[in-house]
N, C-alpha and C positions, 0 to 999 in steps of 0.2 A: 520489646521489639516494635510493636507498636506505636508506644510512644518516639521510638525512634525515628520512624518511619514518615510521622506525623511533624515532630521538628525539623527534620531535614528537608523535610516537601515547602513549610514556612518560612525556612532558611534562604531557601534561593528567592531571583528576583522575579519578576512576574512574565521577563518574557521566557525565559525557563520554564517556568510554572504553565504556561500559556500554550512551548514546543512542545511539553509533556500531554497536555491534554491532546493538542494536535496529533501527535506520532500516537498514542494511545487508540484514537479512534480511526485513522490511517492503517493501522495494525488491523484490526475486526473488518474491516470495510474491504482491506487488501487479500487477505485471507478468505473470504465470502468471496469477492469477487472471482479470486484465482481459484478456487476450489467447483467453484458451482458449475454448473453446462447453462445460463441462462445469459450468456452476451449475446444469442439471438437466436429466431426460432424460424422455422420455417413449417408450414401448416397443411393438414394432409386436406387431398381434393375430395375424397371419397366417405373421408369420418370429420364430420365438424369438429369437434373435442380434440382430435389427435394431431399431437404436433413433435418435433424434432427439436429438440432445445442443443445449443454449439456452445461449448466449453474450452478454454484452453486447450486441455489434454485430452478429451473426450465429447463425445455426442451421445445423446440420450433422447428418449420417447419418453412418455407418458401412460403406458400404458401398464393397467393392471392386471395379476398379480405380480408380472414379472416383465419387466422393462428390459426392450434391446441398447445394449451399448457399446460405442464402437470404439477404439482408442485412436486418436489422431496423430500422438508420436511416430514417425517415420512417413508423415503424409506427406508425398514428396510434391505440394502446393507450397512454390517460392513464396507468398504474400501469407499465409498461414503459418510457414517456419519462422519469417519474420514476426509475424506478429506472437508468438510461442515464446521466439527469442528475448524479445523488448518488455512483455508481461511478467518474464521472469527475473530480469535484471532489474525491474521497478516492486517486482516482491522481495526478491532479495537487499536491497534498498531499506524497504521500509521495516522488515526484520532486523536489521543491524540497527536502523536510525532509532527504533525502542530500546533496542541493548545498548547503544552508546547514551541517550538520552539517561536510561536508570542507572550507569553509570555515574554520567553525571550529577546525578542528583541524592543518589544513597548512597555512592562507594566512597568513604572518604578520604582517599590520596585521589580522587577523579572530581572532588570539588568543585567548582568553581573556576575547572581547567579551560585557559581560553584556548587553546589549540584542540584540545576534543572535540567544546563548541563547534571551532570555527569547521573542523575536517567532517562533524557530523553536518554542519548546514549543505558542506559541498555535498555529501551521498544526499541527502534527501533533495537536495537541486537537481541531481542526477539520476536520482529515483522517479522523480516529478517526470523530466524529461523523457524516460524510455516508457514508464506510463502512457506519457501525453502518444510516443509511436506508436505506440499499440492500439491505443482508442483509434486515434485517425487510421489507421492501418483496419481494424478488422472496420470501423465503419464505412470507410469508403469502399472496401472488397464485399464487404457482405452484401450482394446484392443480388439484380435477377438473375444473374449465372447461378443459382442456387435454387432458382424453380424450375422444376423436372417433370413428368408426365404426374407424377404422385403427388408432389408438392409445390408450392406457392406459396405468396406474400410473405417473403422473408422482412422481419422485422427484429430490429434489436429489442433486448429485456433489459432485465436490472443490471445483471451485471454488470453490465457493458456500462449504467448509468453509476455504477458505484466505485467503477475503474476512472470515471472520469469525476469525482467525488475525489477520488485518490490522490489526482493528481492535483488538484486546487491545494487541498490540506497541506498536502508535504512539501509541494511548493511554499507555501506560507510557513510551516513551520521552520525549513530551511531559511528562508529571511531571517525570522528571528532568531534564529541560531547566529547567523552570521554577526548580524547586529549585536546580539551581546556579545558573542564572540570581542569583538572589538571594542566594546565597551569594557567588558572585562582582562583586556590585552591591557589596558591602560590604567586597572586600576589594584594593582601591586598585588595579585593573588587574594585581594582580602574578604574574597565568601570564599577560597580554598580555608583560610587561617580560622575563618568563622565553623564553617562545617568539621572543622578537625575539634574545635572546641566542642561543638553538641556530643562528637562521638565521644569525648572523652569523659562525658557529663553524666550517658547512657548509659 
């Protein structure tokens, strides 16, 4: 299995090789980002230490042993539903562009397929894209409307900086999808023909 796994990855060509490393790290960075409450925080007046971290789906404190959390689902903040909406259309994005990518590269009737390619570069262009609304969206919302008698200096965190990490990646991996994509539209199926040999060798 191993060695299987290991021919087939030296099988294909390097912009393949290159999408995979892409969408591989697009995956960890996209899951961090959407999972965490650290796309930006807002800082209590009265405890130096104590701050509000804003998540996707949730807001959290920082405090010990037992941290307050709110959930944001149904928070009827039009620029917050937006941005909830668009964060999860560029997770769900970068979820399929792994699964069609390892498709492409282990499954051996998904070879070498230039139409997989080409329809995986278009999600991860369009993953890139609903990404890219999301960052601009909570960046330019999160601001002093979010300091209150308690809290101040709303500032972004990582998240927010790994959402926008997200969108560079997938974007570029989508190019090269598409580019081979077309490169291999043109050139008679033969790493599908090649990859069907290794399976049959394994």
């Amino acid at each position: 299995m191993g060695l299987y796994i290991t021919e087939s990855y030296k099988a294909v060509n390097g912009l393949t090789k290159a999408a995979l490393i892409l969408l591989t790290a697009s995956l960890y960075l996209g899951w961090y980002g959407y999972c965490t409450v650290s796309w930006g925080r807002v800082y209590s007046k009265a405890m130096s230490d104590y701050f509000l971290g804003y998540g996707v789906w949730r807001i959290a404190d920082n405090r010990t042993p037992l941290p307050e959390l709110y959930a944001t689902h149904g928070w009827l903040l039009s620029w917050y539903v937006a941005f909830q909406t668009f964060a999860t259309l560029g997770f769900i994005s970068v979820n399929l562009g792994y699964i069609l990518i390892l498709l492409l590269v282990y499954v051996a009737p998904c070879k070498g397929n230039a139409d997989l390619g080409f329809w995986n570069g278009i999600n991860c262009i369009f993953g890139s894209v609903c990404w890219l609304v999301a960052v601009v969206v909570f960046g330019v919302k999160f601001d002093d409307t979010f300091v209150t008698s308690s809290y101040d200096d709303p500032t972004l965190q990582y998240s927010f900086i790994l959402a926008v990490v997200v969108v560079v990646v997938e974007l570029v991996a989508g190019i090269l999808l598409l580019v081979n994509g077309r490169s291999n539209s043109g050139s008679g199926g033969t790493a599908a023909a090649h990859g069907d040999s290794i399976n049959a060798n394994a």
